[in-house]
C-alpha positions as a LaTeX table, in Angstrom:
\begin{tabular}{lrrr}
\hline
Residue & $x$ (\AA) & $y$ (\AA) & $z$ (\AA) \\
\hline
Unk1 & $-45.30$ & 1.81 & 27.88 \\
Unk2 & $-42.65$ & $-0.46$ & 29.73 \\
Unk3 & $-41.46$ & $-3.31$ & 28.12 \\
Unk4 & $-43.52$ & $-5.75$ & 29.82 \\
Unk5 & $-46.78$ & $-4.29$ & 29.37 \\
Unk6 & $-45.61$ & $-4.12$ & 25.42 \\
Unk7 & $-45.89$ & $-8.13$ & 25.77 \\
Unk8 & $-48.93$ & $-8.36$ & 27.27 \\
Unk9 & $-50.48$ & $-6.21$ & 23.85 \\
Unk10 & $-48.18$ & $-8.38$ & 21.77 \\
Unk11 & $-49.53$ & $-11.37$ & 22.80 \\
Unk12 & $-53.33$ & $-12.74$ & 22.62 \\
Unk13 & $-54.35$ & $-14.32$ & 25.28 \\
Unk14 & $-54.26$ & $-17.34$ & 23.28 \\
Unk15 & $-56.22$ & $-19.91$ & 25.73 \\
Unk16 & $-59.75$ & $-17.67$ & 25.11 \\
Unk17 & $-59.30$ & $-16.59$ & 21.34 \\
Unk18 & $-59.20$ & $-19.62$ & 19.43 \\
Unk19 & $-58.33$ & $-17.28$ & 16.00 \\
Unk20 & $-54.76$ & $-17.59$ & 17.49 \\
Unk21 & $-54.35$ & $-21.02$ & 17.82 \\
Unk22 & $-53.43$ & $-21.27$ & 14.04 \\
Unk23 & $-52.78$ & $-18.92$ & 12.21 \\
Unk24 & $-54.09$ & $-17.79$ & 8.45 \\
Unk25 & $-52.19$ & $-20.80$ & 6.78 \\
Unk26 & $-52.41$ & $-23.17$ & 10.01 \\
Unk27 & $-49.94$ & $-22.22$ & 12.17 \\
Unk28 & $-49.40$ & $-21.36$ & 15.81 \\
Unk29 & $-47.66$ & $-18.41$ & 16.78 \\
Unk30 & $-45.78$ & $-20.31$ & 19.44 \\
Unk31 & $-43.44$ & $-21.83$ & 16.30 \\
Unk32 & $-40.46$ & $-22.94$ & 17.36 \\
Unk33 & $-37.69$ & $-20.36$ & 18.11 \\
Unk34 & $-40.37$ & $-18.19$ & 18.59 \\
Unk35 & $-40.69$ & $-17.16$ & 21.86 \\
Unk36 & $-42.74$ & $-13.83$ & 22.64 \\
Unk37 & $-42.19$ & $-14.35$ & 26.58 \\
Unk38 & $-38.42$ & $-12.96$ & 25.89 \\
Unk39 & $-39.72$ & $-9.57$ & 24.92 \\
Unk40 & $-40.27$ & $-8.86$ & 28.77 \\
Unk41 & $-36.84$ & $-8.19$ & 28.97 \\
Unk42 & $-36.33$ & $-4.99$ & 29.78 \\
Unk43 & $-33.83$ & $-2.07$ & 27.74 \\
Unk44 & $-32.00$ & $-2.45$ & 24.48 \\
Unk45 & $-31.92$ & $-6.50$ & 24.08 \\
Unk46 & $-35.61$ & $-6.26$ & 24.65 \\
Unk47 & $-36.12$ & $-4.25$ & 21.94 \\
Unk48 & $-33.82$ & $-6.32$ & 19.67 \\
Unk49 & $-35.67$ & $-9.12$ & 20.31 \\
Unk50 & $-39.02$ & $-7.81$ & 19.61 \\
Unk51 & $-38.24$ & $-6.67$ & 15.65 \\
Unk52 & $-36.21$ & $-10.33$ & 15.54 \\
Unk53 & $-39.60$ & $-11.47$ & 16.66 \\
Unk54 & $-41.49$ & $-9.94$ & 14.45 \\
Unk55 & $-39.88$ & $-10.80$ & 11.92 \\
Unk56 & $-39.55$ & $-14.55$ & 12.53 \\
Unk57 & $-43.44$ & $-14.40$ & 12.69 \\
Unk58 & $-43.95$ & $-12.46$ & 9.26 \\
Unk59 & $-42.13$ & $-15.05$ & 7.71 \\
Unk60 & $-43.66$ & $-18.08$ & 9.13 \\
Unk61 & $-46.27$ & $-16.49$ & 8.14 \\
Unk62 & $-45.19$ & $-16.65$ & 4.57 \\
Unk63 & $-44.09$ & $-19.61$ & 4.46 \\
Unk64 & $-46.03$ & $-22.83$ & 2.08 \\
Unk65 & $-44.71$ & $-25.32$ & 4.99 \\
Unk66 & $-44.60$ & $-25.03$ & 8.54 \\
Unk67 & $-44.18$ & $-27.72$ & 11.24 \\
Unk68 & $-46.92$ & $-28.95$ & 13.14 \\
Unk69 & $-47.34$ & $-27.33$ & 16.57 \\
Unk70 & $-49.22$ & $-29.19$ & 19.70 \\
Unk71 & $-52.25$ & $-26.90$ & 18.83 \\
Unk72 & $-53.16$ & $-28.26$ & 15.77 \\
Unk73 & $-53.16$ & $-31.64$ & 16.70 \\
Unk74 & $-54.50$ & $-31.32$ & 20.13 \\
Unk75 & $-57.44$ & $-29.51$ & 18.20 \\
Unk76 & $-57.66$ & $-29.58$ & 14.35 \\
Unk77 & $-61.83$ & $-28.94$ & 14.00 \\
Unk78 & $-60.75$ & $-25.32$ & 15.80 \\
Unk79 & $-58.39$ & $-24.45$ & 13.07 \\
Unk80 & $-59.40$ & $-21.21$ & 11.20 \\
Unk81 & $-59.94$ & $-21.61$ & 7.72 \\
Unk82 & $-57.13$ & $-19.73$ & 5.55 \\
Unk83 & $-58.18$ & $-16.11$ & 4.52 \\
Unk84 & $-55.68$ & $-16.85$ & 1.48 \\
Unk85 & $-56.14$ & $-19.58$ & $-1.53$ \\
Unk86 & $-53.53$ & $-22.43$ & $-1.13$ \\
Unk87 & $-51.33$ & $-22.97$ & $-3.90$ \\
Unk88 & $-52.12$ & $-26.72$ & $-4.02$ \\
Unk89 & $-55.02$ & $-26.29$ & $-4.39$ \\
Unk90 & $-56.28$ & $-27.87$ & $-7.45$ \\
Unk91 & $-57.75$ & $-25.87$ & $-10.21$ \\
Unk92 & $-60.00$ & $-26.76$ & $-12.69$ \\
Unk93 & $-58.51$ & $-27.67$ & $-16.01$ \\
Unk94 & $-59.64$ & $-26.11$ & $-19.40$ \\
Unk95 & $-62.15$ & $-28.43$ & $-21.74$ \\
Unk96 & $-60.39$ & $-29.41$ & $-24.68$ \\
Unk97 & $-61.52$ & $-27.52$ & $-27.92$ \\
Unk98 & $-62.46$ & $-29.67$ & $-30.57$ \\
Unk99 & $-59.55$ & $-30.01$ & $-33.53$ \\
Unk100 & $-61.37$ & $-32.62$ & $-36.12$ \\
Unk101 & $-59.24$ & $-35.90$ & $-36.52$ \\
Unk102 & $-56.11$ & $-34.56$ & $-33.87$ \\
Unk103 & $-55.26$ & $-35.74$ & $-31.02$ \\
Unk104 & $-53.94$ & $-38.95$ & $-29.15$ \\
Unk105 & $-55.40$ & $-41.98$ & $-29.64$ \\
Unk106 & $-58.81$ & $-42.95$ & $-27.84$ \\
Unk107 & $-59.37$ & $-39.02$ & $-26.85$ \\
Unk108 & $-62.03$ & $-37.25$ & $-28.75$ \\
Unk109 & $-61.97$ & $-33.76$ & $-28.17$ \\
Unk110 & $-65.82$ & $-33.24$ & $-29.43$ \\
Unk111 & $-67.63$ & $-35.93$ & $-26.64$ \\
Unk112 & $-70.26$ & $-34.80$ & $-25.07$ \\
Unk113 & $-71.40$ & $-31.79$ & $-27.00$ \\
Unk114 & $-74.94$ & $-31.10$ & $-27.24$ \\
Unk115 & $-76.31$ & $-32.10$ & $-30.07$ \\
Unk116 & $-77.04$ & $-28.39$ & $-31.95$ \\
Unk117 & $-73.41$ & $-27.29$ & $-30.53$ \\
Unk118 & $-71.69$ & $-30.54$ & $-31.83$ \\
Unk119 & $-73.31$ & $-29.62$ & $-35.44$ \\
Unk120 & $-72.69$ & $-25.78$ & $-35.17$ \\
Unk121 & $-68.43$ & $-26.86$ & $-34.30$ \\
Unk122 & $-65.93$ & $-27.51$ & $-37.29$ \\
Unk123 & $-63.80$ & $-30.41$ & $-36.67$ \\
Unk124 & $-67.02$ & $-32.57$ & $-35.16$ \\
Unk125 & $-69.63$ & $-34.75$ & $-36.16$ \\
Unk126 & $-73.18$ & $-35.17$ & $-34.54$ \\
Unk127 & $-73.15$ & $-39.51$ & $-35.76$ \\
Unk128 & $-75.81$ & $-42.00$ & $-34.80$ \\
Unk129 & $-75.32$ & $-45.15$ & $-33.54$ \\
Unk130 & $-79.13$ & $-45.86$ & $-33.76$ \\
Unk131 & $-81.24$ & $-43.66$ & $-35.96$ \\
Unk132 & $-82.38$ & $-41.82$ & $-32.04$ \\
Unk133 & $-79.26$ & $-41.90$ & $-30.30$ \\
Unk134 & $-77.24$ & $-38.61$ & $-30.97$ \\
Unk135 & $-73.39$ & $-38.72$ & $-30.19$ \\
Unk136 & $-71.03$ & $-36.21$ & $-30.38$ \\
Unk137 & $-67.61$ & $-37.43$ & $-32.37$ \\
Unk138 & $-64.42$ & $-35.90$ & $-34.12$ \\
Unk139 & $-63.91$ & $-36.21$ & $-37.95$ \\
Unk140 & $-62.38$ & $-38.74$ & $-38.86$ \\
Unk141 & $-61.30$ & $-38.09$ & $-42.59$ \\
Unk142 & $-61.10$ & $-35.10$ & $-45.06$ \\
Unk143 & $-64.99$ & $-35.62$ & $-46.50$ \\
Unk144 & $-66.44$ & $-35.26$ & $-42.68$ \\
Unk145 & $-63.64$ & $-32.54$ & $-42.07$ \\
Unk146 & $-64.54$ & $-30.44$ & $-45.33$ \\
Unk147 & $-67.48$ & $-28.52$ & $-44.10$ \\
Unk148 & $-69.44$ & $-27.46$ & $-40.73$ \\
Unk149 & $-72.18$ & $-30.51$ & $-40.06$ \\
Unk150 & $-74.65$ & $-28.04$ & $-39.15$ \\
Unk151 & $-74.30$ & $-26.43$ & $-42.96$ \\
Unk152 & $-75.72$ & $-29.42$ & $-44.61$ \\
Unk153 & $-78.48$ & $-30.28$ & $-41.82$ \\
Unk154 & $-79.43$ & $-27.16$ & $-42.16$ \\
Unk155 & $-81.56$ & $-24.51$ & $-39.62$ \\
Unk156 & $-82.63$ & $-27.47$ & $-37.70$ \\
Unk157 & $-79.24$ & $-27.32$ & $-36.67$ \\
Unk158 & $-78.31$ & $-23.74$ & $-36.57$ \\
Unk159 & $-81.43$ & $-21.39$ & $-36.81$ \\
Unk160 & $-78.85$ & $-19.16$ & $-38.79$ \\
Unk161 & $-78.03$ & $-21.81$ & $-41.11$ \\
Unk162 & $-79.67$ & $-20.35$ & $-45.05$ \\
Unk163 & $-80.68$ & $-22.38$ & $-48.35$ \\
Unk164 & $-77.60$ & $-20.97$ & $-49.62$ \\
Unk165 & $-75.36$ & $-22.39$ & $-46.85$ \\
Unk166 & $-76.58$ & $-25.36$ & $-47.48$ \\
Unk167 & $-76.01$ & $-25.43$ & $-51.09$ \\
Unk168 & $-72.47$ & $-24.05$ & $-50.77$ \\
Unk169 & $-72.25$ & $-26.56$ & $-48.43$ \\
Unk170 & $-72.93$ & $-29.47$ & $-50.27$ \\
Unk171 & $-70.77$ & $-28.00$ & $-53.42$ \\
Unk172 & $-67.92$ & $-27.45$ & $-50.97$ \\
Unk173 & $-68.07$ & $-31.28$ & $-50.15$ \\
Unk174 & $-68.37$ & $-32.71$ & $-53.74$ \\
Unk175 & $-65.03$ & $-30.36$ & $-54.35$ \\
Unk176 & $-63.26$ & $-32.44$ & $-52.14$ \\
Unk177 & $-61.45$ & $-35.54$ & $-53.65$ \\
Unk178 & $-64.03$ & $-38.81$ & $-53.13$ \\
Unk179 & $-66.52$ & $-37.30$ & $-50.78$ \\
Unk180 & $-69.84$ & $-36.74$ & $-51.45$ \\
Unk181 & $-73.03$ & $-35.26$ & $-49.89$ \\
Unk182 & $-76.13$ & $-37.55$ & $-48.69$ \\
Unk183 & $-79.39$ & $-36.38$ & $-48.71$ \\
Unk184 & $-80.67$ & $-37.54$ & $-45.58$ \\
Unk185 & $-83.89$ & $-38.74$ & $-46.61$ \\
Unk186 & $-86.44$ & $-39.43$ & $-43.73$ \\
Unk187 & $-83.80$ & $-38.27$ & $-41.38$ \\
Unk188 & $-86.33$ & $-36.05$ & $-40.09$ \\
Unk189 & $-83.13$ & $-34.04$ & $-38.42$ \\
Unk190 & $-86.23$ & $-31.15$ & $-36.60$ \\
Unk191 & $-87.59$ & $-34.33$ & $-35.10$ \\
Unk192 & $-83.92$ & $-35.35$ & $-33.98$ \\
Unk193 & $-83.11$ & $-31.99$ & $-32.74$ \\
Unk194 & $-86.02$ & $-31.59$ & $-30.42$ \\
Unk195 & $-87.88$ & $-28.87$ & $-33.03$ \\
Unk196 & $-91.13$ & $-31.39$ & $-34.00$ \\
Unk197 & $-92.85$ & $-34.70$ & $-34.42$ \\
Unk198 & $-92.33$ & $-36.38$ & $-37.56$ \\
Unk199 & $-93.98$ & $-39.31$ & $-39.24$ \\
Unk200 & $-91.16$ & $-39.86$ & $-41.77$ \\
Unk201 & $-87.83$ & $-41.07$ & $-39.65$ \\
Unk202 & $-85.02$ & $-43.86$ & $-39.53$ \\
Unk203 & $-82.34$ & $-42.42$ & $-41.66$ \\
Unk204 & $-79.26$ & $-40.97$ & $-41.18$ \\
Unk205 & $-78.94$ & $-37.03$ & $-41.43$ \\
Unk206 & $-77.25$ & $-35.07$ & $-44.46$ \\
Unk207 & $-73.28$ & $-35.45$ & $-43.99$ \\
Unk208 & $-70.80$ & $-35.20$ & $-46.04$ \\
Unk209 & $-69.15$ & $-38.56$ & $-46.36$ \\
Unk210 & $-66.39$ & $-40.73$ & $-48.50$ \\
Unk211 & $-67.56$ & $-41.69$ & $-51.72$ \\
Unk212 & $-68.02$ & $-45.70$ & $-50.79$ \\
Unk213 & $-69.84$ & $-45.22$ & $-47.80$ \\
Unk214 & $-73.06$ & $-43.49$ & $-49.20$ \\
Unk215 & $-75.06$ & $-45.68$ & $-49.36$ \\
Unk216 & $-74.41$ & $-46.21$ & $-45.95$ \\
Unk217 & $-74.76$ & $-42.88$ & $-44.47$ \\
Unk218 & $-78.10$ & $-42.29$ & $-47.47$ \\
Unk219 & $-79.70$ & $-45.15$ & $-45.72$ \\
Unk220 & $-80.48$ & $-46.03$ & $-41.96$ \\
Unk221 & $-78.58$ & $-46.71$ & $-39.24$ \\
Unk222 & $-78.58$ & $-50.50$ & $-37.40$ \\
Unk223 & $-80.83$ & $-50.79$ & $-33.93$ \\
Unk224 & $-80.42$ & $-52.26$ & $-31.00$ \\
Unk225 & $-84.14$ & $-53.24$ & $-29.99$ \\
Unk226 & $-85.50$ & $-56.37$ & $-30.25$ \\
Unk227 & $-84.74$ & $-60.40$ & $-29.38$ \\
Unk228 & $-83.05$ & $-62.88$ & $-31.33$ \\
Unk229 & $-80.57$ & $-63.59$ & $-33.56$ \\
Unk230 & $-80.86$ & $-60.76$ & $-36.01$ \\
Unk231 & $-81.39$ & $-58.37$ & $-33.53$ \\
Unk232 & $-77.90$ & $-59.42$ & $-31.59$ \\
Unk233 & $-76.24$ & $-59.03$ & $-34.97$ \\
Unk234 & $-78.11$ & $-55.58$ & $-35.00$ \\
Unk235 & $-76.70$ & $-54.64$ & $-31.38$ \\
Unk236 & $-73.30$ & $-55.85$ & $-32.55$ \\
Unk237 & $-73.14$ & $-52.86$ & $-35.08$ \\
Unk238 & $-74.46$ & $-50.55$ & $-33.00$ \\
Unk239 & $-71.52$ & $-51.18$ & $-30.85$ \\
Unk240 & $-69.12$ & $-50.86$ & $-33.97$ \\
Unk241 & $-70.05$ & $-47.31$ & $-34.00$ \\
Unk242 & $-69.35$ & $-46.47$ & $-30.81$ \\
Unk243 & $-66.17$ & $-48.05$ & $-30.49$ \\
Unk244 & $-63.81$ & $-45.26$ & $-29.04$ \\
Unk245 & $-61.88$ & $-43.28$ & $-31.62$ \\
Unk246 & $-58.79$ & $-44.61$ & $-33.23$ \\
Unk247 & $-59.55$ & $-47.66$ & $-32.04$ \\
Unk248 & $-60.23$ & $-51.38$ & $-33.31$ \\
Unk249 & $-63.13$ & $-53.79$ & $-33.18$ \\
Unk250 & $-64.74$ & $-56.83$ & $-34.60$ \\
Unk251 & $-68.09$ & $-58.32$ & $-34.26$ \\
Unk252 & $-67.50$ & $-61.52$ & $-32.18$ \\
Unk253 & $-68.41$ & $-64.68$ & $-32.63$ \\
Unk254 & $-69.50$ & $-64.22$ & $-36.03$ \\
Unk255 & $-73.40$ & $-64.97$ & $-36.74$ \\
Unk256 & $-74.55$ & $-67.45$ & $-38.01$ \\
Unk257 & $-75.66$ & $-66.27$ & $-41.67$ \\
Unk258 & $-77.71$ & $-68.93$ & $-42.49$ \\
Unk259 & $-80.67$ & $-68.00$ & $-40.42$ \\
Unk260 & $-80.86$ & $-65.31$ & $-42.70$ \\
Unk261 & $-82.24$ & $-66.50$ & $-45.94$ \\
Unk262 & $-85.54$ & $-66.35$ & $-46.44$ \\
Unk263 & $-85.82$ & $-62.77$ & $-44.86$ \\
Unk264 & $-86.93$ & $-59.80$ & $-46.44$ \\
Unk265 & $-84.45$ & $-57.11$ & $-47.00$ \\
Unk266 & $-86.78$ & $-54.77$ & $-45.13$ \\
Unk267 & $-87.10$ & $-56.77$ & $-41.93$ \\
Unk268 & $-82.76$ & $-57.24$ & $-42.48$ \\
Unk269 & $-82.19$ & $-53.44$ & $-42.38$ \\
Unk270 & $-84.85$ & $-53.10$ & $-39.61$ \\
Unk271 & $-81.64$ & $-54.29$ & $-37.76$ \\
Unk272 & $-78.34$ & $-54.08$ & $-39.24$ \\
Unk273 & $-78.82$ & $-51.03$ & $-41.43$ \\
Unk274 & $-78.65$ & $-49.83$ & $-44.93$ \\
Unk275 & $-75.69$ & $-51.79$ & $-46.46$ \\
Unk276 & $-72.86$ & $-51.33$ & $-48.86$ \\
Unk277 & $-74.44$ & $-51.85$ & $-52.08$ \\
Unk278 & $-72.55$ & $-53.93$ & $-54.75$ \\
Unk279 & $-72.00$ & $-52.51$ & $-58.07$ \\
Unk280 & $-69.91$ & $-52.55$ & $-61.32$ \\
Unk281 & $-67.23$ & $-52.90$ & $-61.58$ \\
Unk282 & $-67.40$ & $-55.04$ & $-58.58$ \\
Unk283 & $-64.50$ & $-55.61$ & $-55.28$ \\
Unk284 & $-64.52$ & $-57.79$ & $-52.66$ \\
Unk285 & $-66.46$ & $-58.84$ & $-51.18$ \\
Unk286 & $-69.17$ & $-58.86$ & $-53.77$ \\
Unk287 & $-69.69$ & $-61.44$ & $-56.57$ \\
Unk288 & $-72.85$ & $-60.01$ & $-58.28$ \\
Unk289 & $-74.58$ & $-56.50$ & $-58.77$ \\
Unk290 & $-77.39$ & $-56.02$ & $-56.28$ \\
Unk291 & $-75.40$ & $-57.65$ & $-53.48$ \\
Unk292 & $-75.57$ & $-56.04$ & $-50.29$ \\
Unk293 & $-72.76$ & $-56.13$ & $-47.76$ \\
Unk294 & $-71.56$ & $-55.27$ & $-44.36$ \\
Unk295 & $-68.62$ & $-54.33$ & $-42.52$ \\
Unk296 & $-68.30$ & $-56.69$ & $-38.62$ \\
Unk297 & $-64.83$ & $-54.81$ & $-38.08$ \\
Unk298 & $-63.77$ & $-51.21$ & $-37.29$ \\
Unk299 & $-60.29$ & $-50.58$ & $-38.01$ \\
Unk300 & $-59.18$ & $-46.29$ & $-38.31$ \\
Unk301 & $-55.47$ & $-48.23$ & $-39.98$ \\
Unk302 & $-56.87$ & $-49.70$ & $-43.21$ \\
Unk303 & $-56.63$ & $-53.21$ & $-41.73$ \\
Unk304 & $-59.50$ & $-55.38$ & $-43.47$ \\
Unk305 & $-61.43$ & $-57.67$ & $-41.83$ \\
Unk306 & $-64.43$ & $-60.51$ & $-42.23$ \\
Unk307 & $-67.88$ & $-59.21$ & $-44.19$ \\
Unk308 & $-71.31$ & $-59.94$ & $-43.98$ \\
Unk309 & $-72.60$ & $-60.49$ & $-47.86$ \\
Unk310 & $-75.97$ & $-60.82$ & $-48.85$ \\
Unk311 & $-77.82$ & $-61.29$ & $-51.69$ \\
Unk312 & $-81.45$ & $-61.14$ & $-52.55$ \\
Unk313 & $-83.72$ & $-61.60$ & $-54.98$ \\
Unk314 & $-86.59$ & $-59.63$ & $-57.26$ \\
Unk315 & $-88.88$ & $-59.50$ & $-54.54$ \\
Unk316 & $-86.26$ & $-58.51$ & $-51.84$ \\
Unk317 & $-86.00$ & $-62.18$ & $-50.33$ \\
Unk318 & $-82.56$ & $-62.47$ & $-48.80$ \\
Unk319 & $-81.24$ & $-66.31$ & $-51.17$ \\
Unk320 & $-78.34$ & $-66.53$ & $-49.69$ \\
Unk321 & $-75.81$ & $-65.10$ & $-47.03$ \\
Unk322 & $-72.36$ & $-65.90$ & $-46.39$ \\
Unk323 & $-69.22$ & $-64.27$ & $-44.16$ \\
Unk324 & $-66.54$ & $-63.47$ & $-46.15$ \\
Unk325 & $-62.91$ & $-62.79$ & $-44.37$ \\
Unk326 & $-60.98$ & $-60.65$ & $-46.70$ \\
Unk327 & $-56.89$ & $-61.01$ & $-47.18$ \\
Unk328 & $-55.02$ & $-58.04$ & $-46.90$ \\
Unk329 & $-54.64$ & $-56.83$ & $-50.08$ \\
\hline
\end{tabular}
């Protein structure tokens, strides 16, 4: 074969095949310094120029960055797609494994677990805002760290879950310093979890929790249906609980308690929630035994903040309701 008709199978014919107009990574064979017309020249030189040639092509082939030719711009819908993945392309990143109470502030590595996989993973807790709404959150202290959720909710939770996980369970969580396990009375957690319809509901489900907040947790959570002034206050909680983790939040303005008296402690918690019962020997806020209070901050520091104390009387008529704002102690 002479040296010109060695060009002429060198070279496409690059006006009809539009596969050579760019190559695999976008470029055009005519790069600059390129020149494939120059291996017509006949004897040795032409030869030298060829492998210089072809090598100048490998390695713009190779190359992440090469310059813009008139091809591409003159028409970039015609460029062939590359046959190899880019390097910038962007790959997708990992999802976080939960890790309990680590982690920076306002990240919570167990949002937006289902519900059964939130309770069957150490480290996370399957919380309620409202006694129906389910949401996915990291531990936020040793009692909710101690044990798996799904262990004290039981098979409802994790069909694999046994009476005697449960009981170990619960014994694992009284072992640990100031925590306790609720009984989640009318949770109704199969009715929660999808499993049945239940008559009996409104509570919160089993968890193991810090000694002063079981009567919380052993109670019901606060709702956010309804109109009014109560029910505001009630939405105002709800939104307490869902603050994002590690950070702070306060129930603003603060209600006005007065249009509370004369209620009945049943219609109360219909909106705000089982609260902190008073007893001996009695701390702030509470001035009497049978007292009921409530918490209108969130702080994860320790940093107190103003309290919603009721107090009602033998036949569960709220007498009298005042907001007390704590001192640091």
């Amino acid at each position: 074969m002479f040296p010109r008709d060695l060009a002429r199978s060198v070279r496409p014919d690059t006006a009809r095949d539009p596969r050579w107009r760019a190559g695999s990574r976008g470029h055009s064979l005519d790069a600059p310094g390129v020149r494939l017309d120059n291996l017509a020249m006949p004897g040795r030189r032409a030869a030298s120029r060829l492998g210089f040639a072809t090598l100048l092509v490998g390695l713009a082939g190779c190359s992440s960055e090469a310059p813009t030719t008139a091809t591409e711009s003159t028409h970039p819908a015609e460029t062939a797609p590359s046959a190899v993945p880019s390097s910038a392309m962007a790959r997708p990143k990992p999802a976080p494994r939960p890790s309990g109470a680590s982690g920076p502030v306002g990240v919570d590595p167990c949002d937006g677990l289902e519900p059964h996989q939130c309770a069957k993973t150490r480290g996370c807790i399957l919380d309620q805002p409202t006694y129906s709404e389910l949401r996915c959150r990291a531990a936020e202290n040793r009692c909710e760290s101690a044990v798996r959720h799904a262990d004290l909710i039981g098979r409802d939770a994790d069909p694999n879950v046994t009476d005697a996980d449960t009981l170990r369970a619960i014994g694992q969580c009284q072992a640990t310093p100031r925590c306790t396990a609720t009984a989640g009375h009318c949770s109704c957690a199969c009715h929660l979890l999808g499993n049945c319809d239940c008559e009996c509901g409104g509570s919160y489900l089993p968890r193991c929790v810090e000694v002063d907040d079981r009567d919380v947790i052993d109670g019901r959570p606060p709702s956010d249906f309804g109109t009014g002034p109560l029910a505001d206050l009630g939405r105002q909680l709800v939104l307490l609980g869902k603050r994002p983790r590690g950070t702070e939040r306060a129930v603003t303005p603060l209600p006005k308690v007065e249009q509370l008296v004369g209620l009945k402690q049943n219609e109360i918690e219909g909106h705000l929630g089982t609260g902190r019962d008073c007893k001996a020997p009695l701390a702030r806020p509470c001035t009497a035994v049978g007292q009921r209070h409530y918490r209108l901050f969130a702080s994860p520091s320790g940093v107190v903040g103003p309290e919603l104390l009721l107090t009602y009387d033998d036949k569960a008529s709220c007498t009298a309701a005042t907001v007390v704002r704590l001192a640091p102690r």
